[in-house]
N, C-alpha and C positions, 0 to 999 in steps of 0.2 A: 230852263227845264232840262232836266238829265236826261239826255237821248238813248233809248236801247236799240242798240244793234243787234240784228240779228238776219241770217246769213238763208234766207229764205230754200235757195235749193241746198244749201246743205242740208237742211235742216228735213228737205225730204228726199234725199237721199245719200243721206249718212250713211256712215259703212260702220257696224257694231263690233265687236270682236269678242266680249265680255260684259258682264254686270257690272265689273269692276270698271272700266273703260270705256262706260256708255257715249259719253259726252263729247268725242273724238271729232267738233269741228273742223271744216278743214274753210281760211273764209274764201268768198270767191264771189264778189257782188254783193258787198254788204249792202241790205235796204235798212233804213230807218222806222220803225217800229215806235209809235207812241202815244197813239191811241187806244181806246179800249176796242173801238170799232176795229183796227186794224189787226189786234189779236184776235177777234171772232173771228175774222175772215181766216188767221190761221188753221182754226180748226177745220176749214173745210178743205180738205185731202184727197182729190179723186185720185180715182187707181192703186189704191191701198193694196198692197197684196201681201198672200200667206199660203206660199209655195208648201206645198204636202209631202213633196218625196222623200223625208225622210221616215215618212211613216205610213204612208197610204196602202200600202199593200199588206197591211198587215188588217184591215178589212176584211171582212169576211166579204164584201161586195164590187171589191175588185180583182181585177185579173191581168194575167202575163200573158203574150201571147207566147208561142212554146220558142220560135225560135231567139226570143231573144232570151230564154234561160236555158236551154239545153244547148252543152257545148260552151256554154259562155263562164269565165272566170268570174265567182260568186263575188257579185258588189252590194250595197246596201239593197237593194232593193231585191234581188236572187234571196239575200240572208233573210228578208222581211219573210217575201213570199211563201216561201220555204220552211219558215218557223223553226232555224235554225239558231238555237240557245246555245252551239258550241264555240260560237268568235264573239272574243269581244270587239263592240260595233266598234269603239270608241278611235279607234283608228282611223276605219272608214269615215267618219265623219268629223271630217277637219274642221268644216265648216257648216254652217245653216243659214241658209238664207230667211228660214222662216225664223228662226230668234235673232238674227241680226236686224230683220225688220220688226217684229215688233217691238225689239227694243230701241230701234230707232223711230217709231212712232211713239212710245211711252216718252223717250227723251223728248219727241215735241210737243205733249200735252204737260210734262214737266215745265217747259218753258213757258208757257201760257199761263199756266197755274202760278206759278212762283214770282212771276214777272209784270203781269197785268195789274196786279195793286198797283206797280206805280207809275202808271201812265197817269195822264190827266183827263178828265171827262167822265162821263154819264157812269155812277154805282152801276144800275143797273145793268148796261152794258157788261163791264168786268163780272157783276156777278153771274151772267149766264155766260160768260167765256170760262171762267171757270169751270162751271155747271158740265157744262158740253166737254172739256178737256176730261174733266173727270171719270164721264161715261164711259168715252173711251180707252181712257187710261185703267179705266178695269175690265172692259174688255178687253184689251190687250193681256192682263194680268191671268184675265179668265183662258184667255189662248193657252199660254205659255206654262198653268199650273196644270192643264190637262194633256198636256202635251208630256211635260219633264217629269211628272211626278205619277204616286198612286193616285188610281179614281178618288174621289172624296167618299170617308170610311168615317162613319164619326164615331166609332170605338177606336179608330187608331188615328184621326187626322190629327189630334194635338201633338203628335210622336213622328206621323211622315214627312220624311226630307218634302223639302218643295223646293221654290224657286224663290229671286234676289227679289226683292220688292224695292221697286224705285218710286219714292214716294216728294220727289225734291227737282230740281235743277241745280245740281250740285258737281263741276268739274271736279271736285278731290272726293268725290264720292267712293269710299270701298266699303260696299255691302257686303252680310253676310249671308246665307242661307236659312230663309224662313221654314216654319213646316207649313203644310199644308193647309191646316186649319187656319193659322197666322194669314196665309194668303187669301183665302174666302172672306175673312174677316176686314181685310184691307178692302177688299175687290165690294161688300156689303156698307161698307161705310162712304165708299165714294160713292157707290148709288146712290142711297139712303141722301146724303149731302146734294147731292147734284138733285133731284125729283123737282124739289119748291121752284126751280130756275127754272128748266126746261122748259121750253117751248110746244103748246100741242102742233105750228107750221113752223116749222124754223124756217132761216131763210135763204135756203137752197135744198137738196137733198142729200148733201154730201156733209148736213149739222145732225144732230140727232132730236129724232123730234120724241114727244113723248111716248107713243104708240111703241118706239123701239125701245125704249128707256124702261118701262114696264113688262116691256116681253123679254127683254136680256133679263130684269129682274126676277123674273119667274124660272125663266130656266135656271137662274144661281141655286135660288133656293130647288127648283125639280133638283139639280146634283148635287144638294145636301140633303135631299130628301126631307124637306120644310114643305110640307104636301100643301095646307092649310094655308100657307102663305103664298107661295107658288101658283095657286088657287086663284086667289086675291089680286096679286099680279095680274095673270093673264086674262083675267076678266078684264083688269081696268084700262088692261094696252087694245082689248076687244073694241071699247067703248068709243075710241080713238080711231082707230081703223080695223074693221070686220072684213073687207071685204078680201074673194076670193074669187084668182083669175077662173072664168070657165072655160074651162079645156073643150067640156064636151059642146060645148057652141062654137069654141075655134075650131073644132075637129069638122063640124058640120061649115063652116066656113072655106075649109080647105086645108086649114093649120100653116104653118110658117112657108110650105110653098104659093101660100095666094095671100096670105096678111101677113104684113112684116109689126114684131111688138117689139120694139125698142123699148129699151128699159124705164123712159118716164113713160111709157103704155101698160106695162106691167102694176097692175093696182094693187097687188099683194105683197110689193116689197118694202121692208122696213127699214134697211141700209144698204148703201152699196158698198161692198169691198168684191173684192176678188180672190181669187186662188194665185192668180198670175198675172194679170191685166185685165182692161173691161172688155177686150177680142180674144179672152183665154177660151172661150167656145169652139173657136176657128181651128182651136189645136186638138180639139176634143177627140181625135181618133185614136189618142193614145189612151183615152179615158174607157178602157177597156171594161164592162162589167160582168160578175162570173157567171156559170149556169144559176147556180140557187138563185142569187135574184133577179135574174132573169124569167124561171121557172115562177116568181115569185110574182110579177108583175101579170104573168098568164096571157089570155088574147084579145081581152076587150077592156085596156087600160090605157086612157089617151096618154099618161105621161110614156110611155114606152111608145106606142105608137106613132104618137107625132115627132118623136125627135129621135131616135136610135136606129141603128143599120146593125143587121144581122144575118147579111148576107153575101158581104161586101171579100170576094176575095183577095183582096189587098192587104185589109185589114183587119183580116179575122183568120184564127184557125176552124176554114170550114169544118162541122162537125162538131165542134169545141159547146154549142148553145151556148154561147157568148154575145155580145153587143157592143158598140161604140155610139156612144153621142154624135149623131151628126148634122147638125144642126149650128148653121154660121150664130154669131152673137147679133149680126143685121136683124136676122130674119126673127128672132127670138130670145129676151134676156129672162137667161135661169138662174136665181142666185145660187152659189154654191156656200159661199163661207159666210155670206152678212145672212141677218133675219128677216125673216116673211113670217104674213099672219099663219098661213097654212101650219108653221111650226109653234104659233100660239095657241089656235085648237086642240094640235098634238100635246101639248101641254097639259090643257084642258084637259084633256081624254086621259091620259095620265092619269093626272090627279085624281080624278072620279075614278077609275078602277083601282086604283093604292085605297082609297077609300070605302070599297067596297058597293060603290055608286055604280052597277056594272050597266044598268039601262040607259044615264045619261053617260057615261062612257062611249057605248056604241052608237047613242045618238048624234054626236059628235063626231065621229067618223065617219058616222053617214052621210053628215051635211058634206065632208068632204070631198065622199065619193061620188057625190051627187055631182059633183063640178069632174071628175077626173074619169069616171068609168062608163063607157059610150055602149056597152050595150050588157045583156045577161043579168047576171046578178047584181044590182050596186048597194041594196041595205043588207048589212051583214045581220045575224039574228044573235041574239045576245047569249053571251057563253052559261055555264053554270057555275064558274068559280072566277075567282081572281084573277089564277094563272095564265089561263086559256083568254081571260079579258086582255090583259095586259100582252098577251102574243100577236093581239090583232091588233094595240097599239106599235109596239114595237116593228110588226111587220110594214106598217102607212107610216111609219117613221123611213123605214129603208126607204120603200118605193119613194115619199118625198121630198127627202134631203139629201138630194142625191150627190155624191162627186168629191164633195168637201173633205170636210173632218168630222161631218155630225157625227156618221157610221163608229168611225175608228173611238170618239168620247163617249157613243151610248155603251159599246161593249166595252171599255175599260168602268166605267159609274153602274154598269147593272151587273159584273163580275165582281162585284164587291158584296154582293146579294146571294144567296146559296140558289134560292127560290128562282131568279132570273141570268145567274153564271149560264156562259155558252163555251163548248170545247169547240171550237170550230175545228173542221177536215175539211183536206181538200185533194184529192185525188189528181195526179198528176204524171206524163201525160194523159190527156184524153184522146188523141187523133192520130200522134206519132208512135207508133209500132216499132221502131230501131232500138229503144232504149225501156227500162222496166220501168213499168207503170208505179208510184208509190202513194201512198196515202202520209201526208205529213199532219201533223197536230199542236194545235194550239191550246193552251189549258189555259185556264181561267185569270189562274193565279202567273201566269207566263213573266217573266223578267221583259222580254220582247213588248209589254205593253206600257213600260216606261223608256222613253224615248232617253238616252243619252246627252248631258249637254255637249257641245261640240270642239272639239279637242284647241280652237283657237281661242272659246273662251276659258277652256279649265288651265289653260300653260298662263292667261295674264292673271287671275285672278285665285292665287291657294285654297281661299275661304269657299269656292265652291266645288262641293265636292258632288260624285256619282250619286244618283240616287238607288242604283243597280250594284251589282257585286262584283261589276266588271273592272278590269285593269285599267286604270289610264297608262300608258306606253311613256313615261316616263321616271 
């Protein structure tokens, strides 16, 4: 039997540089690979991460604290902050951690994919190793198209630039740049392929089980505005797993200083990744959030409550109405970048207000306030129109999903819309008096809300080009 090798830590923790130059092995403890069984176990990848700074502040729900921008020589994160559309980033960012890793995750569900026909042993095995690579292999695709490109436009997504789409295990691979549309299309068909395999318990947490398989499904279609399918979806990842942690019972418990919820305690999460690691909580004090949703959260909302500091002079600009996560990952696991049911509801609730369903819309938000808000008001009363429906969605979207990149892809996918475009302001400073106060702005249509690729992938690889109108520097 032909033995495949394959070079286990490389393989997760490959260093990416390009679309073009995904595949960049380096070996170093080759294991032998030849079972079907031993590439499923591939698929399970704790500690997945998908560092944000190259774009997190361009948020309407996060914040700087003032002295590390005033005074300071403007770097990626000043230029986000700031909504400064006069430098091209493309400089500043030589590098990216977050597309070097996902694409060194797509190269390892590549490997599985392309590879596991020809082991020896159990079909069915390889066909759910497949199955599960595949999921993630367009989630990854799903990261990296909302990230580098326009929101999904479906009058222009046949026409907008996107990203390389690595559909192989292929060392002489040179891709070229897909549009947008091509990529949803790809990212829909591996779903669609992968569904009949997946597992509703897989077998561990770190495989994909169906529950998340159907709720990433719905959100594709929520950002292609597939309302009626999307629908469908999140019903049937419901049916799988409904349930939702209650806050307001750990609040009356003590909350995370008397119970500690480690993340297999957490019952409403659907995959684990991270931003940073699975103790990227621990670092949370940098995870600054602004007044608006701050103001947005109000005073009887256990998610604000039980975990955020807002008054912390260390790490805060007193005065600023600002917050930090404070809150160890021991004592309490919050997904930020993978799925929870909580974001299948919101789905849900979606759906039915784009439909014009505005009573089961807000019925739906209320089951989930029902778990999150400890005293006052918790059933909201149902709007008169669409628009006003869809604000109470989108506001239990902020409050929710908090930290990640949800924030930063609903306002790039609802800017695509006239009806739901936001010009975000942000007034700055607020507390320091030395320097003039300014109001900066962000427009809908902003170039700042397509990420740049990263200047070490555009020098290996000609074929891809800006999605933006900015310079590359050489």
């Amino acid at each position: 039997m032909k033995h495949i090798y394959i070079t286990l830590l490389s393989l997760m923790m490959l260093t990416v540089t390009s679309c073009e130059d995904y595949t960049d092995v380096t070996p170093k403890g080759a294991l032998v690979i030849e079972t079907p069984e031993q590439f499923l176990e591939l698929v399970s990848l704790p500690n997945r991460g998908y560092p944000i700074n190259n774009f997190q502040y361009l948020s309407d729900d996060q914040w700087m604290r003032e002295a590390n921008v005033i005074g300071r020589t403007p770097n990626i994160d000043i230029i986000n902050f700031t909504f400064d559309e006069s430098v091209d980033r493309v400089s500043l960012l030589t590098g990216s951690s977050f597309y070097n890793q996902a694409y060194t995750y797509i190269n390892r569900w590549n490997t599985i994919i392309s590879l596991v026909d020809n082991s020896k042993g159990d079909e069915s095995i390889k066909q759910l190793a497949k199955a599960e690579a595949k999921i993630f292999r367009a989630y990854d695709h799903f990261l990296l198209i909302n990230t580098y490109a326009k929101g999904y436009d479906p009058q222009t997504a046949a026409t907008d630039g996107g990203i390389c789409i690595m559909d192989k295990f292929d060392l002489e691979a040179q891709p070229t740049k897909s549009t947008v549309a091509q990529v949803y299309d790809f990212i829909q068909k591996d779903i669609e392929d992968a569904l009949p395999y997946i597992k509703e318990k897989p077998v561990d947490v770190y495989h994909p089980s169906l529950a998340f398989a159907y709720a990433f499904k719905a959100k594709v279609h929520l950002f292609k505005r597939e309302i009626a399918q999307a629908q469908a979806a999140a019903e049937k990842s419901l049916t799988y797993n409904n349930q939702i942690f209650d806050l307001v019972a750990y609040n009356a418990q003590g909350g995370p200083t008397a119970v500690a919820v480690p993340a297999a305690n957490n019952v409403e999460v659907l995959s684990y990744m991270y931003m940073t690691g699975y103790n990227e909580m621990n670092f949370a004090q940098s995870y600054i959030i602004s007044p608006e949703l701050r103001a947005l959260f109000g005073t009887n909302d256990a998610r604000f409550n039980l975990f955020f500091n807002s008054t912390s002079t260390t790490n805060l600009d007193i005065g600023s109405g600002t917050a930090y996560w404070a809150t160890q990952y021991t004592r309490f696991f919050y997904p930020t970048v993978g799925m929870k049911t909580p974001e299948v509801y919101l789905i849900l609730a979606e759906c039915y207000a784009r439909d014009n369903k505005l009573a089961e819309a807000v019925d739906v938000l209320n089951k989930l306030r029902a778990k999150r808000i400890v005293s006052g008001t918790v059933n909201l009363t149902v709007p008169a129109t669409r628009k006003e429906t869809m604000q109470l969605v989108i506001n239990e979207r902020r409050k929710e999903l908090l930290l990640g990149f949800n924030r930063f892809f609903d306002l790039k996918r609802l800017n695509t819309e006239t009806e739901y475009a936001k010009t975000v302001t942000r007034v700055f400073p607020i507390v320091n008096k030395t320097v003039p106060q300014k109001t900066y702005t962000l427009q809908p249509n902003s170039r700042l809300y397509i990420v740049p690729f990263p200047l070490s992938a555009l020098t290996k690889n000609p074929k891809l080009t800006l999605n933006t109108d900015e310079k590359v520097p050489f």
